[in-house]
C-alpha positions, 0 to 999 in steps of 0.5 A: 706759668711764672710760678711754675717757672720761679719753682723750678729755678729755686730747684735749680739753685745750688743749696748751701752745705750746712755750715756756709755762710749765706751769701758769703763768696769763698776765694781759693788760691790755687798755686801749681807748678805747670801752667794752663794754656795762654788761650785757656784762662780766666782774668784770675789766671785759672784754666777756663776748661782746663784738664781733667784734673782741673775739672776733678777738682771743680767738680769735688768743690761743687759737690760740696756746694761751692761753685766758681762764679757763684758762691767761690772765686779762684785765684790762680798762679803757676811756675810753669816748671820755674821752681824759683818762682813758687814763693814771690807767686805765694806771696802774691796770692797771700796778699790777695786775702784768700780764705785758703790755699791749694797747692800742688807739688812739694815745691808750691806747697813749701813755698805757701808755709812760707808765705803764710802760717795762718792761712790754712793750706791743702797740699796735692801731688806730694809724695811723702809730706813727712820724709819732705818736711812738710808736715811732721805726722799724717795722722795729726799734720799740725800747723796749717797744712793739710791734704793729700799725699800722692804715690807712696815712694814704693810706687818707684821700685813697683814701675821699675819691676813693671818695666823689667817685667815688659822688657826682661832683658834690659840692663841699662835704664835711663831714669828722666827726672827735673831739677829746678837747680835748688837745693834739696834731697831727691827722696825718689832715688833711695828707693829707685836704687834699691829696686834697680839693686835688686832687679840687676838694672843700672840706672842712668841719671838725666836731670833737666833744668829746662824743656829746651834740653829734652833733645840733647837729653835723649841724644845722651842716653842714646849715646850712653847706649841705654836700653829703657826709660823711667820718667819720674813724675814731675809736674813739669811734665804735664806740659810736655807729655807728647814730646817725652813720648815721641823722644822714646819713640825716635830712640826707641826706648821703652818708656814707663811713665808716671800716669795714664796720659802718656800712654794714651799720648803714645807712651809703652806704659804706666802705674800711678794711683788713681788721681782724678779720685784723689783731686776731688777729694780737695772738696772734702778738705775745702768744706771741712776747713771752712766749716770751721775745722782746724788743717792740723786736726786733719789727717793726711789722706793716702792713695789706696787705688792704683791702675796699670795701663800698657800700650800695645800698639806701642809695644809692637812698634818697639817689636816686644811681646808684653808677657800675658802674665803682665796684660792681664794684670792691666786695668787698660790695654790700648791695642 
């Protein structure tokens, strides 16, 4: 019987991937830029459970055979919307001697090449690494930094065009964005322009600095008589889905919005990549480089999948008919 029991326990047991040290425990730090919730987190400041995204990535890290408590520590820090702190938390999970670093957001991301330029870096959640002057080529990134690039820059004029298409009337959009008060260019707007351009829309700039300003920010686009809305994806976002939703509910703005929850939250619509595919591709990355890849070697990986989800409860409770030609064009339609 014991055998029995030690045979299936050795089956049980995660098998190294060719290439891992035996025995050797792996430190991740993981740098983001919105924040788990208090009750949700480990001494390492991780999410215990945490999203699904959280979770897309422990699962791409355990099909490639490192597991968090195992053969894998996680170390984690969040700016929680405060981009002046991404380069201090850097630096803090740097002098912790991790074996590598992930870091989601433009911001974390150029915080960590600051912090290290030996450690290798995989980036997620940005949009255009080349044009943010993260790395100079996806084909050959060079330097320590490597990764996934998130929604291409035509993805903006494409979520305005749905918008339009949704509401053929509109003429005034509220554009909802975040503003971290540091210097740097907005690389969304020049195509956000050009879409608004040619779709005969105006666009209405709203940057916040704080989630405190989500009220007096939608009282001016009520007051400035906009007749739509278009959130920009944002990290910060993450936090504050269902009080974004309910502010476009409250002033009736039909809202586009960057990915799935906010529709599921309430929101009207969305078009975004498929991200959960895109975070587990992290693992890929991870045990590629401590197999002994070299990060500027790597190419930077692009989306190519992309789901169109719309609301149509939400629809009816705004009193507009989502064109047919629309809906069945959607991946998802919530009735």
């Amino acid at each position: 019987m014991f055998a029995v029991v030690l045979a299936l326990g050795l089956l049980a047991a995660p098998v190294p991937s060719p290439g891992q040290q035996p025995g050797k425990v792996y430190r991740i730090g993981y740098l983001g830029g919105g924040g788990p919730a208090p009750n949700d987190t480990t001494a390492q400041h991780c999410p215990i459970k945490g999203s699904p995204a959280w979770q897309a990535l422990l699962e791409g890290l355990r099909e490639r055979g490192y597991i968090q408590g195992q053969n894998l520590v996680l170390e984690c820090r969040y700016t929680e919307g405060r981009d002046e702190r991404a380069p201090a938390l850097a630096a803090e999970l740097v002098s912790l001697k991790v074996d590598l670093l992930v870091a989601n957001g433009t911001n974390q991301v150029r915080a960590a090449k600051q912090a290290t330029s030996t450690i290798p870096i995989v980036m997620l959640g940005v949009i255009d690494p080349v044009r943010r002057g993260l790395v100079p080529s996806l084909a050959r990134p060079g330097g320590n930094v490597t990764g996934l690039a998130d929604t291409p820059m035509e993805m903006e004029g494409k979520r305005l065009q749905l918008l339009k298409e949704a509401v053929p009337k509109v003429s005034r959009v509220a554009v909802l964005g975040h503003s971290s008060g540091l210097p740097g260019p907005d690389v969304f707007i020049r195509e956000e322009e050009a879409a608004a351009q040619a779709l005969h829309v105006t666009l209405q700039r709203y940057n916040i600095l704080d989630p405190t300003e989500f009220t007096s920010t939608f009282a001016a686009m009520t007051k400035a008589r906009a007749e739509a809305l278009f959130v920009v994806s944002d990290p910060l976002w993450h936090d504050h889905e269902q009080r974004i939703v309910e502010l476009a509910a409250q002033n009736r703005l039909p809202a586009v919005y960057p990915w799935r929850g906010f529709v599921t939250t309430g929101g009207l619509m969305s078009y975004d990549v498929i991200g959960l595919d895109i975070i587990r591709r992290i693992g890929f990355y991870v045990d590629k480089i401590f197999k002994g890849a070299n990060p500027g070697d790597l190419p930077v990986e692009q989306p190519t999948r992309f789901e169109l989800f719309i609301n149509l409860k939400t629809a009816k409770a705004l009193g507009l008919t989502i064109p047919p030609s629309l809906l069945i064009r959607a991946d998802e339609v919530i009735e």
